[in-house]
N, C-alpha and C positions, 0 to 999 in steps of 0.2 A: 580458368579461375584457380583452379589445384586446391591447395590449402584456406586459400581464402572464403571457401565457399561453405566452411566453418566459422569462421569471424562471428558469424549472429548468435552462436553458441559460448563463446567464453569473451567477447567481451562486456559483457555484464560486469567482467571483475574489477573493470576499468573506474565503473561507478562507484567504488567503496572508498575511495581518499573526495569524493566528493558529497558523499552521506556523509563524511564525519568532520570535516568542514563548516555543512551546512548546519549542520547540528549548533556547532559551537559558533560562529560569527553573521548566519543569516536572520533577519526575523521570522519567527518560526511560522508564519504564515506564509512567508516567500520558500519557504525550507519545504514547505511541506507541499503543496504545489509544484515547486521544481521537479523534489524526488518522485511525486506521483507521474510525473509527466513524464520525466524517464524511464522509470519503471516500468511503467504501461509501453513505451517506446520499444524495447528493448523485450521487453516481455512478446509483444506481438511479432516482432522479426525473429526472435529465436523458434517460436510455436511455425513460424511461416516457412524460416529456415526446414525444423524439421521434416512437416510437409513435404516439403520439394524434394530432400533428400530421399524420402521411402517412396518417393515416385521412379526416384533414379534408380534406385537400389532394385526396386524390383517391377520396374517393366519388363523384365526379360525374363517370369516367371510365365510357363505355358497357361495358356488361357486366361489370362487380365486382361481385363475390356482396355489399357489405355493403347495410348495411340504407337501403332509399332515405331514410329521415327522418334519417341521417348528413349529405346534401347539404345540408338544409334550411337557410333562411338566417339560421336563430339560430343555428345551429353556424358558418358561415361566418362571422358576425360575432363569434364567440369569437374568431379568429383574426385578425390581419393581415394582407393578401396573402394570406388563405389560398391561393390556386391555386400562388401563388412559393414561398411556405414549404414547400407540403405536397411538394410537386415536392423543394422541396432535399432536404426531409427522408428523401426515398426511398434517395440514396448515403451520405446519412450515415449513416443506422441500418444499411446494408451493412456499412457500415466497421466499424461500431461492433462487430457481431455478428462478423465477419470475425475482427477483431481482436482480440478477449476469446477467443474462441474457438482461434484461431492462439497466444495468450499460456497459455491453459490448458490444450491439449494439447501445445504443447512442454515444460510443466513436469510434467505427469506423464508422456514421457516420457522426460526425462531422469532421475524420478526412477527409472522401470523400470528402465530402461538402465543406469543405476549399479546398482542391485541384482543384476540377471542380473551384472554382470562381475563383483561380488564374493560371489556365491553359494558360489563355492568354495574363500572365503577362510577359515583360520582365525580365531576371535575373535570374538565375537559383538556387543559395543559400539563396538569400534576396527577399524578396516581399513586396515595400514601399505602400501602400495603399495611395489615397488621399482622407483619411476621417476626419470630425471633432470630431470620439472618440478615442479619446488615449488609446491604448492598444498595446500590443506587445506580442508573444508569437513564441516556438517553434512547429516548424508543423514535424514530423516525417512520413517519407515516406520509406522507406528502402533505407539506402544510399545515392545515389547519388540525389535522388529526396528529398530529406531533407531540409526544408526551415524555412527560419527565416523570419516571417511576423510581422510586424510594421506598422502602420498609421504615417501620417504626422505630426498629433495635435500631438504626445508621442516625435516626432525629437525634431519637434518644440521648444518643451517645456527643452530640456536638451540641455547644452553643449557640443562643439566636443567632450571630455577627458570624457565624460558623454556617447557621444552616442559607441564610444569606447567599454565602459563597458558593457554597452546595450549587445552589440552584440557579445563581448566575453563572456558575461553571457549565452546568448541564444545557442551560439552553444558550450558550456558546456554539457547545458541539452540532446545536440542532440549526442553529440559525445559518452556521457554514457548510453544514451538511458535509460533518466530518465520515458520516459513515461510508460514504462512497472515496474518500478517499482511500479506508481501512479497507475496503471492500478491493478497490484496485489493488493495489499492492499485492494483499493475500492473494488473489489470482495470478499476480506477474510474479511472486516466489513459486507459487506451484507451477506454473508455466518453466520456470529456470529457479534453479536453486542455488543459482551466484546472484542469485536479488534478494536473499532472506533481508542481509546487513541492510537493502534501501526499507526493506518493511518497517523491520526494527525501528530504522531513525526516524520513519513518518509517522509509527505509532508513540514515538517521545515527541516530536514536533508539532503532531497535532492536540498533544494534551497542552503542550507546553504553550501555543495559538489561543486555546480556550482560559489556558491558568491566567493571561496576559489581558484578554478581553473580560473576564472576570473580577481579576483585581481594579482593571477599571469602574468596572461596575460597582461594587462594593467601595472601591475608596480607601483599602487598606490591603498593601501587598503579604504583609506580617499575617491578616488574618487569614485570607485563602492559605498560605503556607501550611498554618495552623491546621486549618481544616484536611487539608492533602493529608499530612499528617495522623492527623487521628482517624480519618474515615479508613487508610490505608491498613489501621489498626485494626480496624473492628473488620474490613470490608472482606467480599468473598472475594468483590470482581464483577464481572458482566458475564451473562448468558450465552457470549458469544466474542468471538475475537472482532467483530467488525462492527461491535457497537461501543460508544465511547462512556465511560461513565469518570468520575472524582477520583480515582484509585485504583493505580494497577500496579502488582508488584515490579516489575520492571526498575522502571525509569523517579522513580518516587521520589529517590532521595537527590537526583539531580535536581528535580524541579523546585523542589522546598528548596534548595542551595538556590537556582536562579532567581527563586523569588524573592529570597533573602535579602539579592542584592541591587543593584538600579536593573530601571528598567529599560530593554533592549531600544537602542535609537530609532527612532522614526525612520531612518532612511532603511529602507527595503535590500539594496547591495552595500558592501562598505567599496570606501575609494581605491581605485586598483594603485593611488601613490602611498595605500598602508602594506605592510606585510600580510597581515589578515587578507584583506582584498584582492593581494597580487594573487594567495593563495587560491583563494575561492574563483576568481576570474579565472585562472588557468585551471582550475580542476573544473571548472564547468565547461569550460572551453573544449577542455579535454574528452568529455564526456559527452559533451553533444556531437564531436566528431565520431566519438568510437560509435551513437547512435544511427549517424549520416551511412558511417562506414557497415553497419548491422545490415539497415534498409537496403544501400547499394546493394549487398551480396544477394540478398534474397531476392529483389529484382532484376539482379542480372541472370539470376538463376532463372528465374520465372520467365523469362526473356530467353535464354538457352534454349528450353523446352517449347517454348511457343514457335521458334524458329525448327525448330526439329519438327516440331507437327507438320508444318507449312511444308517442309521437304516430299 
Protein backbone atom coordinates (compact mmCIF):
# COMPACT_ATOMS: atom_id res chain seq x y z
CA UNK A 1 0.00 0.00 0.00
CA UNK A 2 2.95 2.63 0.90
CA UNK A 3 1.60 5.92 0.90
CA UNK A 4 -1.72 5.29 0.23
CA UNK A 5 -2.44 3.84 3.45
CA UNK A 6 -2.71 7.62 4.38
CA UNK A 7 -5.34 8.57 1.86
CA UNK A 8 -8.22 8.25 4.64
CA UNK A 9 -6.26 11.11 6.44
CA UNK A 10 -6.00 13.98 3.99
CA UNK A 11 -8.59 13.40 1.66
CA UNK A 12 -11.01 15.09 3.36
CA UNK A 13 -9.59 18.16 1.60
CA UNK A 14 -10.95 16.81 -1.45
CA UNK A 15 -14.50 17.68 0.00
CA UNK A 16 -14.10 21.64 0.38
CA UNK A 17 -14.64 22.69 -3.64
CA UNK A 18 -17.76 20.47 -3.04
CA UNK A 19 -19.25 22.34 0.40
CA UNK A 20 -18.98 25.36 -1.40
CA UNK A 21 -20.66 24.52 -4.37
CA UNK A 22 -23.28 22.95 -2.43
CA UNK A 23 -23.75 25.91 -0.60
CA UNK A 24 -24.30 28.09 -3.63
CA UNK A 25 -26.39 25.95 -6.32
CA UNK A 26 -27.94 22.81 -4.38
CA UNK A 27 -31.13 23.03 -2.43
CA UNK A 28 -30.16 23.44 1.00
CA UNK A 29 -31.92 20.41 1.97
CA UNK A 30 -30.13 18.24 -0.67
CA UNK A 31 -26.82 20.30 0.58
CA UNK A 32 -27.12 19.52 3.83
CA UNK A 33 -27.74 15.75 3.60
CA UNK A 34 -25.01 15.23 0.99
CA UNK A 35 -22.38 17.15 3.22
CA UNK A 36 -23.69 15.19 6.36
CA UNK A 37 -23.34 11.92 4.50
CA UNK A 38 -19.84 12.73 3.48
CA UNK A 39 -18.60 14.02 6.41
CA UNK A 40 -19.72 11.11 8.39
CA UNK A 41 -18.15 8.97 5.45
CA UNK A 42 -15.02 10.27 5.65
CA UNK A 43 -15.03 11.20 9.11
CA UNK A 44 -15.23 7.28 10.11
CA UNK A 45 -12.46 5.97 7.65
CA UNK A 46 -9.93 8.64 8.79
CA UNK A 47 -10.88 7.63 12.87
CA UNK A 48 -10.59 3.62 11.25
CA UNK A 49 -7.61 4.65 9.32
CA UNK A 50 -5.90 5.92 12.44
CA UNK A 51 -6.80 2.79 14.26
CA UNK A 52 -5.07 0.48 12.15
CA UNK A 53 -2.15 2.52 11.87
CA UNK A 54 -1.19 2.42 15.84
CA UNK A 55 -1.82 -1.30 15.61
CA UNK A 56 0.98 -1.22 13.08
CA UNK A 57 3.05 1.22 14.62
CA UNK A 58 3.21 -0.60 17.68
CA UNK A 59 2.78 -4.33 17.66
CA UNK A 60 6.42 -4.68 18.03
CA UNK A 61 6.32 -2.86 21.36
CA UNK A 62 7.38 -5.84 24.19
CA UNK A 63 4.57 -7.23 25.91
CA UNK A 64 1.23 -5.99 23.71
CA UNK A 65 -1.42 -8.57 23.80
CA UNK A 66 -1.70 -8.23 19.75
CA UNK A 67 -1.19 -10.87 17.67
CA UNK A 68 2.79 -11.42 16.89
CA UNK A 69 2.04 -11.75 12.78
CA UNK A 70 0.69 -7.83 13.19
CA UNK A 71 4.85 -7.07 13.46
CA UNK A 72 5.52 -9.09 10.56
CA UNK A 73 7.27 -7.18 7.80
CA UNK A 74 4.45 -7.38 5.18
CA UNK A 75 2.30 -5.44 7.50
CA UNK A 76 5.17 -3.07 8.19
CA UNK A 77 5.74 -2.34 4.63
CA UNK A 78 1.84 -1.50 4.18
CA UNK A 79 2.97 1.44 6.13
CA UNK A 80 5.34 4.30 5.88
CA UNK A 81 7.63 5.02 8.68
CA UNK A 82 5.63 2.57 10.23
CA UNK A 83 7.51 2.93 13.75
CA UNK A 84 6.91 7.31 13.23
CA UNK A 85 3.46 7.00 12.10
CA UNK A 86 2.19 4.37 14.48
CA UNK A 87 3.80 6.36 17.33
CA UNK A 88 1.87 9.63 16.12
CA UNK A 89 -1.00 7.84 15.60
CA UNK A 90 -1.26 6.94 19.34
CA UNK A 91 -2.19 11.00 20.50
CA UNK A 92 -3.99 11.51 17.75
CA UNK A 93 -6.75 8.78 18.01
CA UNK A 94 -6.64 10.32 22.09
CA UNK A 95 -7.63 13.31 20.74
CA UNK A 96 -9.78 12.10 18.39
CA UNK A 97 -11.89 9.78 20.89
CA UNK A 98 -11.36 12.68 23.53
CA UNK A 99 -12.99 14.96 21.46
CA UNK A 100 -16.06 13.21 19.85
CA UNK A 101 -16.69 12.17 23.13
CA UNK A 102 -16.29 15.71 25.18
CA UNK A 103 -18.67 17.10 21.83
CA UNK A 104 -21.25 14.32 22.50
CA UNK A 105 -21.68 14.35 26.04
CA UNK A 106 -21.78 18.16 26.31
CA UNK A 107 -24.68 17.93 23.73
CA UNK A 108 -26.82 15.67 25.63
CA UNK A 109 -26.26 17.51 28.32
CA UNK A 110 -27.34 20.42 27.63
CA UNK A 111 -30.17 18.94 26.00
CA UNK A 112 -31.04 17.30 29.62
CA UNK A 113 -30.35 20.35 31.42
CA UNK A 114 -32.70 22.44 29.30
CA UNK A 115 -35.45 19.80 29.79
CA UNK A 116 -35.21 19.54 33.74
CA UNK A 117 -35.45 23.59 33.79
CA UNK A 118 -38.49 23.55 31.89
CA UNK A 119 -40.13 20.61 33.20
CA UNK A 120 -42.29 22.77 35.04
CA UNK A 121 -43.15 24.91 32.44
CA UNK A 122 -46.61 25.22 31.17
CA UNK A 123 -47.13 24.35 27.24
CA UNK A 124 -46.09 21.41 25.81
CA UNK A 125 -44.46 22.65 22.12
CA UNK A 126 -43.53 26.23 23.19
CA UNK A 127 -41.57 27.22 26.30
CA UNK A 128 -41.79 31.29 26.81
CA UNK A 129 -39.02 32.07 29.41
CA UNK A 130 -39.40 35.32 31.30
CA UNK A 131 -35.70 36.55 30.87
CA UNK A 132 -33.99 39.58 29.93
CA UNK A 133 -31.52 37.60 27.13
CA UNK A 134 -33.02 37.25 23.99
CA UNK A 135 -32.50 34.01 22.52
CA UNK A 136 -34.53 31.38 21.17
CA UNK A 137 -33.72 27.93 20.11
CA UNK A 138 -34.95 24.51 19.20
CA UNK A 139 -34.92 21.81 22.02
CA UNK A 140 -35.25 18.18 20.48
CA UNK A 141 -36.68 15.56 22.67
CA UNK A 142 -37.95 12.62 20.47
CA UNK A 143 -41.27 13.77 19.24
CA UNK A 144 -43.76 14.62 21.27
CA UNK A 145 -41.50 16.04 23.98
CA UNK A 146 -39.92 18.44 21.26
CA UNK A 147 -39.94 22.05 22.32
CA UNK A 148 -39.52 25.50 21.10
CA UNK A 149 -37.90 27.67 23.72
CA UNK A 150 -37.88 31.48 23.53
CA UNK A 151 -37.32 34.30 26.09
CA UNK A 152 -39.55 37.32 26.41
CA UNK A 153 -36.69 40.20 25.55
CA UNK A 154 -36.41 37.87 21.65
CA UNK A 155 -40.82 38.42 21.54
CA UNK A 156 -40.48 41.56 22.75
CA UNK A 157 -38.12 42.65 20.39
CA UNK A 158 -39.93 41.30 16.93
CA UNK A 159 -43.24 41.84 15.40
CA UNK A 160 -46.55 39.51 15.33
CA UNK A 161 -45.72 38.56 11.33
CA UNK A 162 -42.01 38.38 12.88
CA UNK A 163 -42.71 36.12 15.85
CA UNK A 164 -44.77 33.96 13.15
CA UNK A 165 -41.61 33.32 11.49
CA UNK A 166 -39.83 32.72 14.66
CA UNK A 167 -41.64 29.78 15.29
CA UNK A 168 -42.18 28.40 12.01
CA UNK A 169 -38.49 28.68 11.74
CA UNK A 170 -37.88 26.85 14.89
CA UNK A 171 -40.19 23.91 14.41
CA UNK A 172 -38.57 23.42 10.85
CA UNK A 173 -35.39 22.54 12.43
CA UNK A 174 -37.42 20.18 14.84
CA UNK A 175 -39.67 18.57 12.30
CA UNK A 176 -36.23 17.58 10.18
CA UNK A 177 -34.39 16.84 13.06
CA UNK A 178 -31.63 19.23 12.09
CA UNK A 179 -29.80 18.57 15.38
CA UNK A 180 -28.45 15.36 14.32
CA UNK A 181 -27.21 16.68 11.46
CA UNK A 182 -25.30 19.48 13.65
CA UNK A 183 -24.39 16.76 15.85
CA UNK A 184 -22.71 14.54 12.92
CA UNK A 185 -20.55 16.86 11.46
CA UNK A 186 -19.31 18.46 14.83
CA UNK A 187 -18.13 14.76 15.51
CA UNK A 188 -16.67 14.17 11.88
CA UNK A 189 -14.45 17.76 12.38
CA UNK A 190 -13.12 16.48 15.64
CA UNK A 191 -12.74 13.22 14.21
CA UNK A 192 -10.51 15.10 11.12
CA UNK A 193 -9.89 18.67 11.04
CA UNK A 194 -9.99 18.97 7.18
CA UNK A 195 -13.93 18.52 7.68
CA UNK A 196 -14.32 21.94 9.94
CA UNK A 197 -15.29 23.79 6.04
CA UNK A 198 -18.10 20.59 5.49
CA UNK A 199 -19.33 21.63 9.21
CA UNK A 200 -19.33 25.22 8.53
CA UNK A 201 -21.57 24.73 5.13
CA UNK A 202 -24.11 22.29 7.02
CA UNK A 203 -24.53 24.50 9.71
CA UNK A 204 -25.45 27.55 6.76
CA UNK A 205 -27.54 24.87 4.91
CA UNK A 206 -29.23 23.71 7.46
CA UNK A 207 -30.52 27.17 8.68
CA UNK A 208 -30.91 28.04 5.20
CA UNK A 209 -33.36 24.38 4.76
CA UNK A 210 -35.46 25.78 7.77
CA UNK A 211 -35.43 29.79 6.55
CA UNK A 212 -36.98 28.14 2.97
CA UNK A 213 -39.53 25.89 4.84
CA UNK A 214 -40.55 28.74 7.01
CA UNK A 215 -41.17 31.37 4.56
CA UNK A 216 -43.34 28.75 3.19
CA UNK A 217 -45.12 28.59 6.14
CA UNK A 218 -45.63 32.23 6.84
CA UNK A 219 -46.18 33.42 3.23
CA UNK A 220 -43.72 36.13 3.03
CA UNK A 221 -40.03 35.67 2.35
CA UNK A 222 -39.39 39.58 3.03
CA UNK A 223 -40.72 38.80 6.61
CA UNK A 224 -38.65 35.91 7.92
CA UNK A 225 -35.53 37.93 6.35
CA UNK A 226 -36.78 40.57 8.57
CA UNK A 227 -37.01 38.58 11.46
CA UNK A 228 -33.36 36.80 10.93
CA UNK A 229 -32.36 40.07 10.97
CA UNK A 230 -33.59 41.48 14.05
CA UNK A 231 -33.58 38.45 16.34
CA UNK A 232 -29.62 38.24 15.08
CA UNK A 233 -29.74 41.64 16.66
CA UNK A 234 -30.93 41.18 19.94
CA UNK A 235 -29.94 37.30 20.01
CA UNK A 236 -27.18 35.61 22.15
CA UNK A 237 -27.31 32.33 20.01
CA UNK A 238 -28.03 28.77 21.30
CA UNK A 239 -26.69 26.83 24.37
CA UNK A 240 -24.98 24.75 22.20
CA UNK A 241 -23.26 24.28 18.77
CA UNK A 242 -25.65 21.39 17.80
CA UNK A 243 -28.99 22.85 18.51
CA UNK A 244 -30.48 24.97 15.87
CA UNK A 245 -32.10 28.26 16.75
CA UNK A 246 -33.37 31.86 14.18
CA UNK A 247 -29.89 33.49 14.52
CA UNK A 248 -26.46 32.70 14.49
CA UNK A 249 -23.68 34.95 13.93
CA UNK A 250 -22.06 33.26 11.14
CA UNK A 251 -23.88 32.87 8.11
CA UNK A 252 -26.76 35.68 8.70
CA UNK A 253 -26.16 38.02 6.31
CA UNK A 254 -26.04 35.51 3.53
CA UNK A 255 -29.35 34.16 4.46
CA UNK A 256 -31.38 37.63 4.67
CA UNK A 257 -29.55 38.11 0.94
CA UNK A 258 -31.04 34.41 -0.25
CA UNK A 259 -34.17 35.30 1.02
CA UNK A 260 -34.12 38.50 -0.49
CA UNK A 261 -34.32 36.94 -3.54
CA UNK A 262 -36.46 34.07 -5.58
CA UNK A 263 -36.73 31.09 -4.26
CA UNK A 264 -34.23 28.23 -4.79
CA UNK A 265 -35.87 25.77 -7.68
CA UNK A 266 -37.73 22.77 -6.84
CA UNK A 267 -35.42 20.49 -8.62
CA UNK A 268 -33.06 18.89 -5.88
CA UNK A 269 -29.61 18.77 -8.47
CA UNK A 270 -29.34 21.32 -11.24
CA UNK A 271 -28.76 19.93 -15.00
CA UNK A 272 -25.14 18.65 -15.57
CA UNK A 273 -25.92 20.55 -19.43
CA UNK A 274 -25.56 24.04 -16.96
CA UNK A 275 -22.27 25.28 -15.72
CA UNK A 276 -23.53 25.26 -12.19
CA UNK A 277 -24.42 21.48 -12.66
CA UNK A 278 -21.33 20.38 -14.69
CA UNK A 279 -19.74 22.06 -11.57
CA UNK A 280 -21.55 20.41 -8.65
CA UNK A 281 -21.80 16.89 -10.57
CA UNK A 282 -18.07 16.53 -10.90
CA UNK A 283 -17.26 17.87 -7.43
CA UNK A 284 -19.56 15.25 -6.10
CA UNK A 285 -18.39 12.92 -8.28
CA UNK A 286 -15.28 13.69 -7.15
CA UNK A 287 -15.81 13.50 -3.72
CA UNK A 288 -17.60 10.38 -3.54
CA UNK A 289 -14.58 8.74 -5.17
CA UNK A 290 -11.99 10.39 -2.85
CA UNK A 291 -14.76 8.56 -0.08
CA UNK A 292 -14.61 4.95 -2.17
CA UNK A 293 -10.88 5.71 -2.15
CA UNK A 294 -10.70 6.53 2.11
CA UNK A 295 -12.81 3.20 2.79
CA UNK A 296 -10.68 1.03 0.30
CA UNK A 297 -7.54 1.98 2.25
CA UNK A 298 -8.69 1.30 5.58
CA UNK A 299 -10.14 -1.97 4.39
CA UNK A 300 -7.32 -3.03 2.66
CA UNK A 301 -5.50 -2.26 5.72
CA UNK A 302 -7.79 -4.14 8.00
CA UNK A 303 -7.39 -7.03 5.45
CA UNK A 304 -3.35 -6.74 5.63
CA UNK A 305 -3.51 -7.45 9.37
CA UNK A 306 -6.26 -10.15 9.31
CA UNK A 307 -4.03 -12.00 6.86
CA UNK A 308 -1.03 -11.60 8.95
CA UNK A 309 -2.96 -13.10 11.90
CA UNK A 310 -3.96 -16.08 9.90
CA UNK A 311 0.04 -16.52 9.17
Amino acid sequence: MGIFALLPLVLPLTAWPVARLAELHLHPRTATRLLTGVASVMAVCSTLCLALLMVVGTARLPGNPLPDGWSGPEVRNAVPYDEIVGTAAIPALALVVAGCARALWRHRWTVRRAHRTLAGLPGRSVAVLPETEPYAYALPGGGSQDRIVVTTALLDGLTSAERRALFAHERAHLTARHHRHLLAVRLAARANPFLVPLRTAVVYTAERWADEEAARAVGSRRVLARAIGRAALLSRGTPAPTLAGLATAGPVPRRVAALLGPAPAPRTWPSVFTSAGLAVWGAAAGTLLSAMSSANSAVTMFLVLCAAESL
